[in-house]
N, C-alpha and C positions, 0 to 999 in steps of 0.2 A: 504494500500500500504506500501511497506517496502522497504527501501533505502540500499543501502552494505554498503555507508558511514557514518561512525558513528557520525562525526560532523557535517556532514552538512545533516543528514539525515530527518529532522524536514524539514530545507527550500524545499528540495527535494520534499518533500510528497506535502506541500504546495504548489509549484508552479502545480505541476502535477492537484492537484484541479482545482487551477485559472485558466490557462491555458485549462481544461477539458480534457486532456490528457485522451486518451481509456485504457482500459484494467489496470492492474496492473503492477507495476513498479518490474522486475525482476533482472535489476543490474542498480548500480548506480557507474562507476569507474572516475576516474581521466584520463584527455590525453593530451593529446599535448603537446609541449616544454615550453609553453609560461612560461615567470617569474613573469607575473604580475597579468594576473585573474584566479579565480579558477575556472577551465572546467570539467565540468560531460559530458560523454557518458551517456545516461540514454535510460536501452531498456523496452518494454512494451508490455506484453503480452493480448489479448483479444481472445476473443472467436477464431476469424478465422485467425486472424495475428500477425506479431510483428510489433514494429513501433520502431525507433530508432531517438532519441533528442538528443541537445546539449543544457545543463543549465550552465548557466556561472555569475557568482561573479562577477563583476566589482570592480575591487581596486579603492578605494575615494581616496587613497592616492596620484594617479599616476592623475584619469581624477577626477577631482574634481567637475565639472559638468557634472555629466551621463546627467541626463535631456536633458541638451541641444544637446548631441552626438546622442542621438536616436529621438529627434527633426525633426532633420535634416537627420537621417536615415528613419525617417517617410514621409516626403516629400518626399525623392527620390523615394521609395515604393508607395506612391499614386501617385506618378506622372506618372511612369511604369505602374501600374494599371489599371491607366486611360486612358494614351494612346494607351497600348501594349495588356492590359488584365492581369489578374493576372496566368493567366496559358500556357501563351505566353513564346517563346524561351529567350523573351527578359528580361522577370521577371526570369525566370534560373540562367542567366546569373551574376544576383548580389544576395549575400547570401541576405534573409531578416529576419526579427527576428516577430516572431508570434504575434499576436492580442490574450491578454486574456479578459476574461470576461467582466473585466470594460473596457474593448478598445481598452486599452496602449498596448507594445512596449514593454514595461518594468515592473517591477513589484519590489517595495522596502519594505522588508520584516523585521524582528527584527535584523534581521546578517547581514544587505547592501541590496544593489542594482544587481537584478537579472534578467537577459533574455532567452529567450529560441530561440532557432533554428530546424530545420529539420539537421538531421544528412545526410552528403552528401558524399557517399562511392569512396573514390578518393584518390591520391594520391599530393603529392605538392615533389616539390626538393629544399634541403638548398644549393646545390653546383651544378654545371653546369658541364658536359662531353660531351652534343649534342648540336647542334647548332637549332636542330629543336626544344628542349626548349624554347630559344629565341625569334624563331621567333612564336610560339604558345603564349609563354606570351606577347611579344608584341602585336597581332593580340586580346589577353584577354583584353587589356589594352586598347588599343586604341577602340573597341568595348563598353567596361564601358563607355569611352569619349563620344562617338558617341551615343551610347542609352538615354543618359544625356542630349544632347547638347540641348534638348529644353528645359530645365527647367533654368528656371532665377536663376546663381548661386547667387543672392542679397537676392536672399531669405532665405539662409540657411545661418547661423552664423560661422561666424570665428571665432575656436574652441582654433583655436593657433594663436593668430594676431601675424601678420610677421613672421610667421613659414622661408618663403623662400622670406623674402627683404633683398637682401645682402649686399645693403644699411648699413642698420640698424646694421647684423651684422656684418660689417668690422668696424661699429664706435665702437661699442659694443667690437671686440676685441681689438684695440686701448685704450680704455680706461683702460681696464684690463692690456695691456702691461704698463701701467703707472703704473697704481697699481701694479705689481708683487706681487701679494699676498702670492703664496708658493718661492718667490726669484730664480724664475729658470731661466728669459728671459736672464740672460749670457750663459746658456745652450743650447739655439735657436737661434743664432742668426741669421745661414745661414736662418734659417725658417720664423726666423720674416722679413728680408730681404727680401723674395721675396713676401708677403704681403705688406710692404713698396711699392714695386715695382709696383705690381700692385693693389693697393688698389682702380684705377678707371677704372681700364678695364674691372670690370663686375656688373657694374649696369646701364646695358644696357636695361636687362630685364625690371627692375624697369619701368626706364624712358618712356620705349614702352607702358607699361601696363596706365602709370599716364597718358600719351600726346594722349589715348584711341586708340591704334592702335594695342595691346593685348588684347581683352576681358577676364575678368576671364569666367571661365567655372567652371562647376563642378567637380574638383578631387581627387585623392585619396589620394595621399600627401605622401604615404608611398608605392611605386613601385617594392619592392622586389620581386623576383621572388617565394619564397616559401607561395607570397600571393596569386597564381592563385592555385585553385586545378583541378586538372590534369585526364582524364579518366585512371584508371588502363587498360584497352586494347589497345587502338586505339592512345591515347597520345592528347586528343582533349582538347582543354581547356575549361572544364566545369562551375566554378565557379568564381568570384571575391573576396575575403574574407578580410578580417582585416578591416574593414570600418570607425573607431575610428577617424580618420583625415579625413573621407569626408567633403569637405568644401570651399569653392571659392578659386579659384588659377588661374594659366597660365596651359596650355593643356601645354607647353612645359618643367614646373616643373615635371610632373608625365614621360614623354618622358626622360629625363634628369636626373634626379637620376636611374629609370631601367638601364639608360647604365654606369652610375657610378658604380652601384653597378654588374651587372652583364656580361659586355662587357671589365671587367678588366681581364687578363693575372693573377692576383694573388687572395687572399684572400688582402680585405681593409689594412691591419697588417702587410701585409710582410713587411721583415726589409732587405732583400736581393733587393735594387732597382734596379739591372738589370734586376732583373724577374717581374718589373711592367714596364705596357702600355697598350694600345687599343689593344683588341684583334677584331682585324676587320672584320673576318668571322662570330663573335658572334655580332659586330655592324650590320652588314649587314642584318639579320637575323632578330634582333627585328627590325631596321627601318623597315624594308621589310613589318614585322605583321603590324605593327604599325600602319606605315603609307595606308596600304593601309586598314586599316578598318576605322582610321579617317578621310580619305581623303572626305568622304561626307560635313564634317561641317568645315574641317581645312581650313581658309583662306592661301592667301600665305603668308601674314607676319606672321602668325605661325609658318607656314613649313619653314621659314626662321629664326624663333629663335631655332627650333631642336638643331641642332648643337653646337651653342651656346648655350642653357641652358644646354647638357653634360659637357659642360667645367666650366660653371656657378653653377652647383650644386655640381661641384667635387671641386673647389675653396670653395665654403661655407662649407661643413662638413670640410675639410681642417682645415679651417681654424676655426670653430665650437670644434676640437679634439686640437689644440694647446691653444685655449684659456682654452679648460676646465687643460690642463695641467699645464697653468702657473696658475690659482687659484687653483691648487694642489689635480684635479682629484675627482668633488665633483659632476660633475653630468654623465660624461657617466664611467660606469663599465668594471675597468681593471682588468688586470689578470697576470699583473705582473711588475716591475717597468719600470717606463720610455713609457708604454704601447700606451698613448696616445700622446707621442712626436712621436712615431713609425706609428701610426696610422694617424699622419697628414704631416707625412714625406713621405708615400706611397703618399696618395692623393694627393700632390703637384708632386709628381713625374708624377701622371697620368694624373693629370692637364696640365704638361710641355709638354707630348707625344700628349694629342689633341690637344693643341696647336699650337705646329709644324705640323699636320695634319688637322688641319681644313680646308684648302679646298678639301682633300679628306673626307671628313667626309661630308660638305653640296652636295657635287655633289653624295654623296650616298640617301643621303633625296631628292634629285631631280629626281634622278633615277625610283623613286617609287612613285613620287608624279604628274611627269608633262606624 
């Protein structure tokens, strides 16, 4: 077998082995946008067909326990299996990473930690123009939820403990605002001000989850819309992908960053804050999916933190982008100065707009729910 990539042509060849991959490997190219692991299309030719893979490098640098990531992509996979079938709408429905020889998931080679996939012929969107996007990733999302909801999320490991306790991190940037480490908090002040302000009006979530009236569930922790891929004809939502942060949460973490991220009026960065707010045709849209694919396993005090964890999770990256800018922009990647005061000066602004509309916003989640 022969690889087109030159440096990674050796693991290439290799996995193709373990794996038992048919026929011989005909191109071996590079895709996707991503910036952190290294992805092969890899096509393969056999006697009567071609078959089309996705081999992928895992950066140590970034997940520093692969193991445990596909652990816990292992259980969700046999749990679907088992209950649904593996050749079930409902095994489609989330990417899963192949069984080689010895059994694993995985497979760590002399160059890292490598997995393979079915190549899956779709499309995904980085930007939003249709409202029926929305509500197809919603209805992808809440479906992942729902397929899940019988698997005990205690059994699968928190990959990122307190990923989303906002708790933790509003003390967390508190402390930082002490420290001033790059001396900027004279520069924020209006910003640091309305964090003062409201530094307990959202760990609500928390406290619901702790006094057991939130169950965690299974979820995906990272709701972007360009993680669902998309039928090139029809616009169906085919897959679930990015799975790296599958791992216990609140059902209304993964509901809750989707509409931060995608039912905003602008790009996160706009620095024009007239032009951020709820765009409420595109709210409407994903609750609509959302909610009516989870509505099998969503209690009501779920459907009653909806709303609130939108405004709850657009307050934590907020405020996530102003801490990393007063210790001087060391862990999210700018693009230009001041980038990350910009970035947490939108999201406090979209914060302020659900705010003011939160009762239009739960009587939209009712709408679809009761």
């Amino acid at each position: 077998m022969i690889a087109t990539d030159e440096k990674f042509s050796k693991s290439i060849n290799e996995l193709a082995a373990l794996y038992n991959v048919p026929g011989r490997i005909v191109s071996a190219e590079r895709t996707g946008n991503g910036h952190i692991n290294d992805t092969f299309k890899v096509v393969t030719a056999g006697p009567t067909e071609t078959q089309t893979y996705i081999f992928q490098r895992v950066n140590e640098s970034v997940f520093t326990k692969p193991e445990i990531i596909m652990d816990n992509l292992k259980k969700v996979s046999d749990y679907i299996d088992e209950k649904f079938g593996s050749d079930s709408a409902e095994a489609g429905m989330i990417l899963t990473f192949e069984k080689n020889s010895e059994g694993n998931n995985f497979a760590r080679l002399s160059d890292g930690f490598w997995r393979v996939s079915k190549f899956i012929d779709a499309c995904s969107y980085d930007s939003i123009t249709d409202s029926r996007v929305l509500y197809n990733s919603g209805s992808a999302f809440g479906r992942f939820q729902d397929i899940l909801s019988g698997l005990d999320a205690n059994t699968l490991v928190e990959t990122i403990p307190d990923f989303h306790n906002t708790v933790k991190r509003t003390e967390a940037f508190f402390e930082g605002l002490e420290r001033d480490a790059a001396g900027r908090a004279s520069t924020c002040m209006p910003e640091i001000a309305f964090f003062e302000k409201h530094k307990n009006d959202f760990s609500r979530l928390v406290e619901l989850h702790e006094c057991g009236i939130l169950p965690y569930r299974v979820t995906h922790n990272d709701t972007k819309i360009n993680n669902i891929l998309i039928d090139k004809n029809d616009g169906r939502p085919l897959c679930v992908v990015d799975l790296d942060t599958v791992m216990p949460g609140l059902a209304s973490y993964d509901f809750g960053d989707a509409i931060r991220f995608g039912a905003n009026y602008s790009a996160e960065d706009e620095t024009d804050l007239e032009k951020v707010g709820l765009n409420f045709e595109y709210y409407e849209q994903f609750t609509r999916g959302y909610v009516t694919a989870a509505k099998p396993f969503l209690t009501v005090s779920e459907k009653d933190s909806l709303a609130l964890a939108a405004m709850t999770m657009t307050y934590e990256v907020a405020i996530r982008f102003l801490l990393d800018y007063l210790n001087g922009d060391i862990y999210f990647r700018i693009h230009r100065e001041n980038h990350n005061l910009e970035r947490a000066r939108c999201q406090i602004r979209l914060c302020e707009d659900m705010m003011a509309n939160y009762a239009k916003m739960c009587s939209i989640v009712d709408k679809y729910y009761n």
